[in-house]
VOBA-1610 file (N, C-alpha, C; in pm, whole numbers, padded with zeros to 5 digits, always signed):
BEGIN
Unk+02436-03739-00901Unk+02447-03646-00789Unk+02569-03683-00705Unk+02662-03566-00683Unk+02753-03605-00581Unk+02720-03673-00464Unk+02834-03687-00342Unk+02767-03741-00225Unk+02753-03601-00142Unk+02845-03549-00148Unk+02819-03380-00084Unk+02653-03403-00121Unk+02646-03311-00230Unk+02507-03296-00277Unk+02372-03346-00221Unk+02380-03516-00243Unk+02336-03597-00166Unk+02296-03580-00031Unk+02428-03559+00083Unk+02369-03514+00191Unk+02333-03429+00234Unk+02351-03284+00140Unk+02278-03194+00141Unk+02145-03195+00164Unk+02129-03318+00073Unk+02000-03313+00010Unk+01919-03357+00102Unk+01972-03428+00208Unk+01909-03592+00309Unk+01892-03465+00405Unk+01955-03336+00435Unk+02009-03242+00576Unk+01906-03142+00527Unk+01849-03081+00403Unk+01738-03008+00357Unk+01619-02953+00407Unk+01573-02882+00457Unk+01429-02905+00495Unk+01363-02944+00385Unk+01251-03020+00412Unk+01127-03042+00310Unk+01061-02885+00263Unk+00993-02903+00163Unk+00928-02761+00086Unk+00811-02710+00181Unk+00755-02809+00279Unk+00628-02799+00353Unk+00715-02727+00488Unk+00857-02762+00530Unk+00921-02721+00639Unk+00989-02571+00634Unk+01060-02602+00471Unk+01065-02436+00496Unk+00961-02366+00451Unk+00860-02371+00375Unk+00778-02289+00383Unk+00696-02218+00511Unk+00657-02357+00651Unk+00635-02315+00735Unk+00726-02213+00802Unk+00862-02253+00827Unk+00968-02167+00886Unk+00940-02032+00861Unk+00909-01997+00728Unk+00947-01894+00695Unk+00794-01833+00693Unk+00706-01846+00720Unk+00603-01823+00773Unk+00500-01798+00901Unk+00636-01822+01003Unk+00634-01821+01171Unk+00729-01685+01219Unk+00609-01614+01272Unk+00666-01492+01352Unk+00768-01509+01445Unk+00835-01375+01415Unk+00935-01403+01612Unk+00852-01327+01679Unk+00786-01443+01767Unk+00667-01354+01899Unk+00766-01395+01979Unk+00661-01345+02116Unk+00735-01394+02251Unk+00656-01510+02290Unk+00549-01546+02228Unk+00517-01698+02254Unk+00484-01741+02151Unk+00433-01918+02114Unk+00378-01937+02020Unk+00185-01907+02066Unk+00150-01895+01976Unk+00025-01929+01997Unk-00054-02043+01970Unk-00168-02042+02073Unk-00248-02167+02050Unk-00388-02175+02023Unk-00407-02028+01972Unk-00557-02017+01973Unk-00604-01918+01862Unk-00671-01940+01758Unk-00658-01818+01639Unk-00684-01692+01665Unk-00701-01645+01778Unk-00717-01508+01846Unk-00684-01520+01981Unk-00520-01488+02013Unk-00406-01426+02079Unk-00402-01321+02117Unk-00458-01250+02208Unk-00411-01085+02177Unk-00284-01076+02301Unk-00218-01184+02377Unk-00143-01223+02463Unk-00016-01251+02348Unk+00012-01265+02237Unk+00091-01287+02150Unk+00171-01171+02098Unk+00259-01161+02079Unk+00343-01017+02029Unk+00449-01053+01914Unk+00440-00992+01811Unk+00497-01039+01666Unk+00608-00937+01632Unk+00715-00973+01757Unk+00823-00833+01755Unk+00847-00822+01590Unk+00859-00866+01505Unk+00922-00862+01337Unk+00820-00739+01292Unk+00709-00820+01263Unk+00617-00695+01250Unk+00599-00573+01325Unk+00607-00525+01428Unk+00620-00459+01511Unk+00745-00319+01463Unk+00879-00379+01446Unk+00948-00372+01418Unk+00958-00281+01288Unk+00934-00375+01205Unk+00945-00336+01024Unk+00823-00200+01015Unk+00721-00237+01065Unk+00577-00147+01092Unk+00659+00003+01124Unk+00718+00027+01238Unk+00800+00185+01272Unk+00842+00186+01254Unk+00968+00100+01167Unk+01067+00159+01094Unk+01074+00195+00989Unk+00964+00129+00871Unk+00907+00175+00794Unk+00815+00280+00757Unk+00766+00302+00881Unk+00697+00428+00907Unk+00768+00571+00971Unk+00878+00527+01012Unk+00989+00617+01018Unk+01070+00685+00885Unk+01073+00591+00825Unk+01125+00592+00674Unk+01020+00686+00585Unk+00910+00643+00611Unk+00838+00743+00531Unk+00794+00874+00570Unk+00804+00902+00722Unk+00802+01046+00730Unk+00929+01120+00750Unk+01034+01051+00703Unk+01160+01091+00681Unk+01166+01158+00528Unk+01115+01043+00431Unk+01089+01104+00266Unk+01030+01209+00276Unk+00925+01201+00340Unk+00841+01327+00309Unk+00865+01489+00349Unk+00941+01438+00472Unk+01008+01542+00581Unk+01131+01627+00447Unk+01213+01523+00394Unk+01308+01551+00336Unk+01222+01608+00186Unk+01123+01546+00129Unk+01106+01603-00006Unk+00984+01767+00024Unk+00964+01810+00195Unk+00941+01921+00229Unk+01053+02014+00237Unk+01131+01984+00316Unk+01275+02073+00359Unk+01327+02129+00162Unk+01336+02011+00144Unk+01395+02049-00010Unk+01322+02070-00101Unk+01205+02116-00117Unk+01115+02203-00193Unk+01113+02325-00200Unk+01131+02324-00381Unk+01185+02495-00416Unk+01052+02556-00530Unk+01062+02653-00538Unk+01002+02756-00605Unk+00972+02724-00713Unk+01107+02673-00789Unk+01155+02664-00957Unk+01166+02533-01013Unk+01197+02495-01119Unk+01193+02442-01154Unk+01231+02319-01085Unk+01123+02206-01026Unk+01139+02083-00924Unk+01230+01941-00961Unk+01328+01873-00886Unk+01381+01794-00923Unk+01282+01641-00947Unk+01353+01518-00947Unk+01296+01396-00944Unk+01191+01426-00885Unk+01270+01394-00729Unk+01216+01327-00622Unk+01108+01446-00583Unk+01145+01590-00593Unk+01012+01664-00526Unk+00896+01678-00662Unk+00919+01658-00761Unk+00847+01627-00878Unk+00720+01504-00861Unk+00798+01396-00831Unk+00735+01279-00780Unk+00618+01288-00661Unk+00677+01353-00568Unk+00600+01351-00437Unk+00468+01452-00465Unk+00515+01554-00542Unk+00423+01627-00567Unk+00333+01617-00648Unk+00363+01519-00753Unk+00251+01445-00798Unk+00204+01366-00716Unk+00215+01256-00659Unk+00139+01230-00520Unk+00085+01295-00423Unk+00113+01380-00389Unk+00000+01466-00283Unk-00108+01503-00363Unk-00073+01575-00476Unk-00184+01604-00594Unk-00295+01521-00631Unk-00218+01409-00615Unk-00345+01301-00662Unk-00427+01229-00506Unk-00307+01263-00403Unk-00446+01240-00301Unk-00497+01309-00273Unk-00420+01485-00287Unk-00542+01533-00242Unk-00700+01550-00327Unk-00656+01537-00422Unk-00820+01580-00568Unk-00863+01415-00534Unk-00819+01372-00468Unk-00921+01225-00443Unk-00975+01241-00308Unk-00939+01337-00219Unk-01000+01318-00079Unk-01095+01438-00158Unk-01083+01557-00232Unk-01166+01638-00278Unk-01315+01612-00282Unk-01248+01520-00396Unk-01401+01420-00418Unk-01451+01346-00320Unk-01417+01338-00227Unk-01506+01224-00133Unk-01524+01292-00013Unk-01455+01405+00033Unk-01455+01439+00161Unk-01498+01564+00132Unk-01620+01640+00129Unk-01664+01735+00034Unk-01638+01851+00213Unk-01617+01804+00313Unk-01562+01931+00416Unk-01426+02031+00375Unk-01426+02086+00350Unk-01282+02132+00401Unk-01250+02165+00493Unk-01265+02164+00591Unk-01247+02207+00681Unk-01149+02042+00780Unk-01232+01895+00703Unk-01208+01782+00742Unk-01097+01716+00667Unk-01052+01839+00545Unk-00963+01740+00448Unk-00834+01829+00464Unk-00802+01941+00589Unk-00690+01936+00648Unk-00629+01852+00738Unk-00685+01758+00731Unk-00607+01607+00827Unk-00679+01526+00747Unk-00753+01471+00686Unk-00821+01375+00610Unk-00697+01356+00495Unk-00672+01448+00426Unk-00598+01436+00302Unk-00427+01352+00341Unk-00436+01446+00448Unk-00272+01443+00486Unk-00255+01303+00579Unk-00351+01261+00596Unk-00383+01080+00717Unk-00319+01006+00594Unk-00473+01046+00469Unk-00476+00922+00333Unk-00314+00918+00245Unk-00245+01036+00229Unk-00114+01034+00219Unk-00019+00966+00288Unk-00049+00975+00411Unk+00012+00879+00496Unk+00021+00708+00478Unk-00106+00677+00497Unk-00175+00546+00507Unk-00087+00542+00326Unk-00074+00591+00246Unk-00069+00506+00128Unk+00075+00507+00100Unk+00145+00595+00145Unk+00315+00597+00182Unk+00366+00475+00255Unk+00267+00469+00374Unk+00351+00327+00464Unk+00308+00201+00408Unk+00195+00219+00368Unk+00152+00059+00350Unk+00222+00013+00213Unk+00254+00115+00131Unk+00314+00058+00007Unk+00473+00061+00036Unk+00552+00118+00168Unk+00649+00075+00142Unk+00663-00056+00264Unk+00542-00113+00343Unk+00516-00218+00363Unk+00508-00339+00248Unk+00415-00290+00185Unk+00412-00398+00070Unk+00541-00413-00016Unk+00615-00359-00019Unk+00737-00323-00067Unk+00867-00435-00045Unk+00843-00451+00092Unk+00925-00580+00163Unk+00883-00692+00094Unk+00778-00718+00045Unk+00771-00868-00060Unk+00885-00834-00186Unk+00947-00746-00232Unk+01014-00783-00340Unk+01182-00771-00270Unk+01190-00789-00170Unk+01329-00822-00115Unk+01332-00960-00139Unk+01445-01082-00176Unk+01425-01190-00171Unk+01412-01252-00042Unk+01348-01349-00013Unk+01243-01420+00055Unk+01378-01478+00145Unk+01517-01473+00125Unk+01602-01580+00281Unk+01723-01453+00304Unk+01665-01346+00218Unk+01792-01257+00269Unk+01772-01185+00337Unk+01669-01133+00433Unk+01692-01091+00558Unk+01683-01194+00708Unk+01595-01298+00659Unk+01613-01420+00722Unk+01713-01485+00772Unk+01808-01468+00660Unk+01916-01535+00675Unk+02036-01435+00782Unk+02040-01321+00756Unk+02115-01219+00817Unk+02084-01228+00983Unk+01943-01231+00979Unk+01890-01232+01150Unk+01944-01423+01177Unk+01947-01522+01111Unk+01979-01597+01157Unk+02124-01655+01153Unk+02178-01524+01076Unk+02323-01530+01148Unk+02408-01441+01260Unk+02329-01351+01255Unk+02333-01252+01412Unk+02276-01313+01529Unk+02153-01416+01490Unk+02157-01518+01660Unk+02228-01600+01666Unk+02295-01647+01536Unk+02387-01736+01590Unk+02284-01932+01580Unk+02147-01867+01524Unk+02077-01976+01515Unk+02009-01992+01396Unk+02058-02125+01302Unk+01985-02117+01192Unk+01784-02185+01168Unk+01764-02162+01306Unk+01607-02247+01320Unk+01566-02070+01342Unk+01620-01939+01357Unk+01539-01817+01391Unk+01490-01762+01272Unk+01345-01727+01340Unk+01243-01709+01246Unk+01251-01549+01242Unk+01202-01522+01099Unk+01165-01378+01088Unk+01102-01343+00969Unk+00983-01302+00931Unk+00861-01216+00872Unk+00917-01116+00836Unk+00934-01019+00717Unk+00974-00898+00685Unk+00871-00828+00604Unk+00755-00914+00592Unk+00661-00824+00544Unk+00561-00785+00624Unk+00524-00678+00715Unk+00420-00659+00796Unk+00278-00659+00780Unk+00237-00619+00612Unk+00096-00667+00552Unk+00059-00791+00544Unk+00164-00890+00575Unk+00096-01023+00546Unk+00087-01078+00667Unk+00067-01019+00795Unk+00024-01047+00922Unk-00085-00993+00948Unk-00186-01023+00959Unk-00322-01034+00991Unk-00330-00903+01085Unk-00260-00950+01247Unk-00266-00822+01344Unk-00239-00705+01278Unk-00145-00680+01181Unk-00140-00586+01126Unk-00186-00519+01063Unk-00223-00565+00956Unk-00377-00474+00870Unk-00484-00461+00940Unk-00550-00603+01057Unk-00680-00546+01135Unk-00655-00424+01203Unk-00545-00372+01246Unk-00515-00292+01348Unk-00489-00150+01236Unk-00474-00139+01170Unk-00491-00048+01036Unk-00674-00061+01012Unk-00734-00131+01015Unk-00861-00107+00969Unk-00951-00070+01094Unk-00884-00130+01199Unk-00942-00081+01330Unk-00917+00101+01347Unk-00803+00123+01304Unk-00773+00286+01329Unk-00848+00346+01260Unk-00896+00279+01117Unk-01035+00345+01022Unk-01097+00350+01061Unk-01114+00240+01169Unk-01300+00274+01225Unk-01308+00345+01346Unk-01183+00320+01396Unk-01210+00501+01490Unk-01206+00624+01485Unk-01114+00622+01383Unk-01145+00805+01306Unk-01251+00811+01230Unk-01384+00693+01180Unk-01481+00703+01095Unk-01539+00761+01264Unk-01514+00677+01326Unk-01643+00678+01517Unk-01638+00842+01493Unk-01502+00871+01546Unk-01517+01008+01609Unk-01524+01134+01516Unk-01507+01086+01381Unk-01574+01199+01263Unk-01761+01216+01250Unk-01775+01102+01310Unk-01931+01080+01299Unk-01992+01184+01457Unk-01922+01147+01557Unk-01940+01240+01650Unk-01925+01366+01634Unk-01802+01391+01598Unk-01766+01586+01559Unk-01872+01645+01465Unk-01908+01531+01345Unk-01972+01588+01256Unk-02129+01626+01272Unk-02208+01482+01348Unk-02347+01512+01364Unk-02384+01561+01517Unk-02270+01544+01572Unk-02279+01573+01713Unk-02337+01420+01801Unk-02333+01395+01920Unk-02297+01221+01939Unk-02445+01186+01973Unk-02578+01308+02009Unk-02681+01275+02032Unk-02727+01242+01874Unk-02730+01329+01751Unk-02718+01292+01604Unk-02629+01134+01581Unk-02576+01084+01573Unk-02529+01022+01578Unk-02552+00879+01607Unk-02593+00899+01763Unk-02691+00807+01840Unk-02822+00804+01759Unk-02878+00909+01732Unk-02983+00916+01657Unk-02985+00818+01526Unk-02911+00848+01407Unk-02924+00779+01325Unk-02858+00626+01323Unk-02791+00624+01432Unk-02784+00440+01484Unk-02902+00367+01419Unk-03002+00444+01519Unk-03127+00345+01532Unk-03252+00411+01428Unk-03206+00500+01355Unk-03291+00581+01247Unk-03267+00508+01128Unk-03192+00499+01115Unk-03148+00482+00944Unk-03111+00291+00970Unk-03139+00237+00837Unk-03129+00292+00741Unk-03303+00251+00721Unk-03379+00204+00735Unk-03502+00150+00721Unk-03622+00344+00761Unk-03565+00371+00872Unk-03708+00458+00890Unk-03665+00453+01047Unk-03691+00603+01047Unk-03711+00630+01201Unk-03873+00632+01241Unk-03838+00492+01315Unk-03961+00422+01370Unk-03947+00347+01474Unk-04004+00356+01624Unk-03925+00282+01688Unk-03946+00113+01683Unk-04048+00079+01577Unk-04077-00012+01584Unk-03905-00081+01498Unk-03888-00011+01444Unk-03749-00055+01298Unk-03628-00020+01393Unk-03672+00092+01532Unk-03480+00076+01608Unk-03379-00059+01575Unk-03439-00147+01642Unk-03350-00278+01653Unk-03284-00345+01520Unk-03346-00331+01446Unk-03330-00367+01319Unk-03194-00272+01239Unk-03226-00173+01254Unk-03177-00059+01196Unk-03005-00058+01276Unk-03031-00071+01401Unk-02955-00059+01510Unk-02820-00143+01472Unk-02865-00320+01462Unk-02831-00415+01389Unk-02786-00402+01253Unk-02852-00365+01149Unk-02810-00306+01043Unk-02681-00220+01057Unk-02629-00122+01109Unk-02534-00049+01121Unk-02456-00103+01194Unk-02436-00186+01283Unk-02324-00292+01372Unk-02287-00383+01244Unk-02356-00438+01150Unk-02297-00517+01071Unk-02231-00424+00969Unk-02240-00368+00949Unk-02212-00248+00804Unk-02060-00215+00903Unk-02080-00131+01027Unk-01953-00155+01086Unk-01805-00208+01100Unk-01870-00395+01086Unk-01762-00472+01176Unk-01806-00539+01019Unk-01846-00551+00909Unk-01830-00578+00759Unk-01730-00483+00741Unk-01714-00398+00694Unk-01599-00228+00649Unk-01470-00281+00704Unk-01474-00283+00822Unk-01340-00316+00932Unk-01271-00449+00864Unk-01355-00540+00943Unk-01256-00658+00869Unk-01216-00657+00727Unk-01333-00628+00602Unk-01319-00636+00450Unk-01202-00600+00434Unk-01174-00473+00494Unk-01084-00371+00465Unk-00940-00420+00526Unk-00938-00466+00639Unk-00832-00543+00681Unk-00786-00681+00608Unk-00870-00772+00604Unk-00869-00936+00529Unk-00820-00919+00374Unk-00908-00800+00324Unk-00797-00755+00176Unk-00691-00763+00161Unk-00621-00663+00241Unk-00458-00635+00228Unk-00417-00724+00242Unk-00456-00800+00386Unk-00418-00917+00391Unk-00387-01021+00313Unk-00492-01085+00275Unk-00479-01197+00152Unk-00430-01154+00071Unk-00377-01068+00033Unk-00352-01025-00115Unk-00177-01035-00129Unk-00143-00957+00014Unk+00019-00934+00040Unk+00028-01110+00090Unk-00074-01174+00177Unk-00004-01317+00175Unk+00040-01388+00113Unk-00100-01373-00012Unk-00083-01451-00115Unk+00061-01436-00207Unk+00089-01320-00254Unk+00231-01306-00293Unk+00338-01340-00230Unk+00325-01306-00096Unk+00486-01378-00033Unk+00490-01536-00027Unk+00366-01613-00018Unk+00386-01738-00081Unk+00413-01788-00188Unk+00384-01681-00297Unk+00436-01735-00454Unk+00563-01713-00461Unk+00613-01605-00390Unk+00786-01595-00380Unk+00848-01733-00260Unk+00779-01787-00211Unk+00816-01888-00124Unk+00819-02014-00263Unk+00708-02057-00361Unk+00701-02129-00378Unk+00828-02120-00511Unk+00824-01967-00569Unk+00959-02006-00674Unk+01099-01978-00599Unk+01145-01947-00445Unk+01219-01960-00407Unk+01270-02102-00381Unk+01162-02202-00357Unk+01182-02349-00337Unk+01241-02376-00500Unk+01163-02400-00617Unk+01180-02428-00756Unk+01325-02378-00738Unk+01409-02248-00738Unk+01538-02214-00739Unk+01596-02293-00624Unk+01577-02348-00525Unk+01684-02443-00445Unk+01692-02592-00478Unk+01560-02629-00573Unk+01555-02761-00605Unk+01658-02845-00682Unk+01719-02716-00770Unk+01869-02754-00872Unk+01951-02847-00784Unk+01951-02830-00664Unk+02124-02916-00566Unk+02035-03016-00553Unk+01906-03086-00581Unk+01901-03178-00516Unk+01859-03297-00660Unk+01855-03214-00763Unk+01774-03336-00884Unk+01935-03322-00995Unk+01952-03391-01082Unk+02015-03387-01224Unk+02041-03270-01273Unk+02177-03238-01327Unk+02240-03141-01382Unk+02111-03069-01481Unk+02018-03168-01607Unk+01983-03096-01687Unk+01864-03045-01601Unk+01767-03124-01523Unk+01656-03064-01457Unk+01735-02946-01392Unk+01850-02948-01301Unk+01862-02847-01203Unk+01894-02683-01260Unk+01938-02703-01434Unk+01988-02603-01474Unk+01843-02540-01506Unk+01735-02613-01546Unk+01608-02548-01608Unk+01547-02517-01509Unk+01550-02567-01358Unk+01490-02484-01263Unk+01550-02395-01213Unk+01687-02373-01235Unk+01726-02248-01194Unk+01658-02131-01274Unk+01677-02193-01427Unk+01624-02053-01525Unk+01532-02029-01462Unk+01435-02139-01490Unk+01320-02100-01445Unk+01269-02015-01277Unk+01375-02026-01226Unk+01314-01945-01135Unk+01367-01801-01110Unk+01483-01764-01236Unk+01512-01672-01237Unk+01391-01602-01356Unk+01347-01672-01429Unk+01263-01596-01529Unk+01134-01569-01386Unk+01077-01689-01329Unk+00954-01629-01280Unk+00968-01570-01177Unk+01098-01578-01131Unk+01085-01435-00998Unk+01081-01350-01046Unk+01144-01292-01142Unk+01182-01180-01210Unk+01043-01122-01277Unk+00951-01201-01311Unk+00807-01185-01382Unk+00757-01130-01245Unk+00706-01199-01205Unk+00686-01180-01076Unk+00642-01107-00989Unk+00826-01082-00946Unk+00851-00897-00866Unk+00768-00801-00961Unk+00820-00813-01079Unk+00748-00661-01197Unk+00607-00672-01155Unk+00566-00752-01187Unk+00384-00753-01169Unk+00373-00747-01008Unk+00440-00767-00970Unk+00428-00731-00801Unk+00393-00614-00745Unk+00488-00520-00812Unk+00512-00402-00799Unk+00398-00323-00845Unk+00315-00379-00903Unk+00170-00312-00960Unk+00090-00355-00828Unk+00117-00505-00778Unk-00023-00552-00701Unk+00020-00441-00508Unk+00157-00430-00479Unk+00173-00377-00393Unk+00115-00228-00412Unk+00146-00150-00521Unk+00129-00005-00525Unk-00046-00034-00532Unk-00135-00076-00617Unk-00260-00127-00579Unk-00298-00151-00484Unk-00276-00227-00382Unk-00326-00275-00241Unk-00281-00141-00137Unk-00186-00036-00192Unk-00188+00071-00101Unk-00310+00198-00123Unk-00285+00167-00244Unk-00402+00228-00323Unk-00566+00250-00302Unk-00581+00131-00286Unk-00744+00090-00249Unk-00792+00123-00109Unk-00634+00078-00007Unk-00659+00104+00132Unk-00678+00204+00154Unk-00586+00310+00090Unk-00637+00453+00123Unk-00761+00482+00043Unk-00811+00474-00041Unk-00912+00451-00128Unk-01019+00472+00000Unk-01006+00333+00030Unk-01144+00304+00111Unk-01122+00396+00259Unk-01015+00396+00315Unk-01002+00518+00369Unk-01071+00606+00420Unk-01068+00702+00265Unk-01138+00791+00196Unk-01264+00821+00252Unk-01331+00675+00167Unk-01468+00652+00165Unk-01501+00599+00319Unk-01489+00565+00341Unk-01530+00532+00542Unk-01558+00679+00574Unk-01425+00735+00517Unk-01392+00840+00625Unk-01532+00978+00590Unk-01538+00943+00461Unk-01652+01015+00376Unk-01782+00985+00404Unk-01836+00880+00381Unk-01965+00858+00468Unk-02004+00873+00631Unk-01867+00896+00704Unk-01888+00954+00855Unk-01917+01114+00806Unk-01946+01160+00726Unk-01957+01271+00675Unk-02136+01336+00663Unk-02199+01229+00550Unk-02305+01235+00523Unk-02417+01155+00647Unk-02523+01215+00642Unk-02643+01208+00720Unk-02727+01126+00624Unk-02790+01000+00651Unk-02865+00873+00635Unk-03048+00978+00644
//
C-alpha cells in the first residue's frame, strides 16, 4: 500500500461511522427520545413534495397529451396503470359512487410511494455528496429516501386511517358507526360493549402501524444493503491490489444484482400500500 493510500486509509471513516452518517437526518435538532414529534427531518420533508410534485406533473402531462388514436409509450403505460387500479378498487370498493376519489387517491398513493422507493437505486454518496459540497461541509448529513423514515410512512398510514374514520362516518352515518364500535364484532350486547369496543381500537391502531412499519422495514432494509456493498466498493484503497480489484468487481456485480431485484421490491412495496389502501378503505364500507 502506498503512503498516500495509507493515510487515506488512517483519515477514513470506520464502516460503523459511515454507515451511521449516512443514516442521520438533516433535522433541526437531534433527537433524544424514540418519539420526537418536536423533531423535523427537512430531507424527507423535502424529497416527500418534490416527489410528489413530480408525480402529479407525469400524470398532469400523460392527461394534457392524451389522444384518441393510436397511444404513444408513455400514455400507453399510464393507461395501463389506471386500468389496473382502477379494476382493483372495482373489486374492493363495490360503491361507485366512493371509487370516484377512492380509485384516483390509490393511483396516487402508488405513483408517489414508488417514485419514493425509487430514490434507493440512486447511488448511496451521490446526492450526499453534492449537498455536502454546497455546504461547504463534508460531516452534512442527508437521507434521500423518504420511505425509509419511519415519520414518513406512519404519517401515510395515519392519512389511511382517516379517510377509513371519515368513510365510516359518510357511509353508516356517525350514530351507525358509534353503533357498531361497541356492536361488533362479538354481539350487540351491552354486556360484550367493552370488549367489542376494545376489539376495534386494536384492529385500528394494528392496520395503522402494520401498514406503516412495512414500508418501512422493507425500504430500510434495502438502503442498508446498498450501504453495506457501497462500503465492500470503497474497501479496494485500503487492502492489496489483488483483494482490492475483487472487491471492486464484486461490488460492481452485487450492486448491479441488487438495484434489478430492487426495482421489483420498490414497485412491490408501492403495490401492497395501495393494496391495503384499498382494503382499509373497503371495509369502512361494509357493516359488521
Amino acid at each position: 500500500m502506498s503512503v498516500e493510500a495509507h493515510e487515506a486509509a488512517e483519515h477514513a471513516p470506520t464502516a460503523g461511522e459511515y454507515i451511521v452518517h449516512h443514516l442521520t437526518f438533516l433535522s433541526n435538532k437531534h433527537s433524544n427520545a424514540p418519539f420526537d414529534m418536536s423533531v423535523v427531518h427537512w430531507d424527507s420533508i423535502f424529497f416527500s413534495v418534490l416527489l410528489g410534485v413530480i408525480g402529479c406533473l407525469l400524470l398532469w402531462k400523460a392527461a394534457r397529451a392524451a389522444t384518441s388514436g393510436v397511444p404513444g409509450r408513455f400514455q400507453a403505460a399510464v393507461e395501463i396503470l389506471v386500468e389496473m387500479v382502477e379494476s382493483q378498487a372495482k373489486g374492493i370498493v363495490h360503491n361507485a359512487q366512493s371509487r370516484k376519489l377512492v380509485a384516483p387517491l390509490a393511483l396516487t398513493v402508488f405513483i408517489w410511494i414508488f417514485l419514493m422507493n425509487a430514490m434507493d437505486l440512486l447511488p448511496v454518496d451521490l446526492l450526499p455528496f453534492i449537498w455536502q459540497a454546497i455546504q461547504g461541509d463534508h460531516e452534512a448529513k442527508l437521507r434521500v429516501v423518504p420511505t425509509a423514515d419511519l415519520s414518513v410512512t406512519m404519517g401515510l398510514s395515519l392519512g389511511v386511517l382517516i379517510t377509513c374514520l371519515i368513510y365510516n362516518v359518510k357511509i353508516k352515518g356517525f350514530g351507525g358507526w358509534v353503533h357498531e364500535l361497541f356492536a361488533a364484532p362479538f354481539g350487540d350486547h351491552w354486556a360484550l360493549y367493552p370488549f367489542n369496543f376494545a376489539m376495534q381500537m386494536i384492529e385500528f391502531v394494528a392496520k395503522t402501524v402494520s401498514h406503516g412499519m412495512r414500508l418501512f422495514g422493507n425500504m430500510y432494509a434495502g438502503e442498508l444493503i446498498f450501504l453495506l456493498i457501497a462500503l465492500m466498493g470503497g474497501a479496494f484503497a485500503s487492502v492489496g491490489l489483488g483483494t482490492g480489484i475483487g472487491l471492486a468487481i464484486g461490488h460492481i456485480i452485487a450492486g448491479s444484482a441488487w438495484a434489478i431485484f430492487h426495482i421489483l421490491i420498490i414497485t412491490l412495496q408501492a403495490f401492497v400500500f395501495m393494496m391495503l389502501t384499498l382494503v382499509y378503505i373497503g371495509q369502512a364500507h361494509d357493516s359488521h
